[in-house]
Residue, then its C-alpha position, 0 to 999 in steps of 0.5 A: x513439513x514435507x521439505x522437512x522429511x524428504x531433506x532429514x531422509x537418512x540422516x535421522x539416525x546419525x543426528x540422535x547418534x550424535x545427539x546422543x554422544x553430546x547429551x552424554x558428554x555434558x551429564x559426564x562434564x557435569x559429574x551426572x554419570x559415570x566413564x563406563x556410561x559414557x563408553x557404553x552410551x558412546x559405543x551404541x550410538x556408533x553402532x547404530x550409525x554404523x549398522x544404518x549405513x549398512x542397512x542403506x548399502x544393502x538397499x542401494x544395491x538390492x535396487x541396482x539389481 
């Protein structure tokens, strides 16, 4: 379990992210949503991504100080 975690570290957050896109993509293929959820779910889901590699950036550089 160990393994597990320590090969997932940072990378947990882009694979919901992407989860997220695909779940999405399918219940929209399927006729389950509508293209405003898609967008909305699409979006989110990059921002979390994009506010994570942020938060990482800042941390490695707060670490080299």
């Amino acid at each position: 379990m160990e393994t597990i975690r320590l090969t997932l570290r940072g990378w947990k957050t882009y694979l919901v992210g992407c989860a997220a896109i695909l779940t999405v993509l399918a219940t929209y293929g399927g006729g389950g949503c509508e293209i405003g959820t898609v967008i909305q779910t699409i979006a989110t889901a990059l921002l979390s991504m994009t506010i994570r590699a942020g938060v990482q950036k800042a941390q490695d550089a707060s670490e080299e100080e």
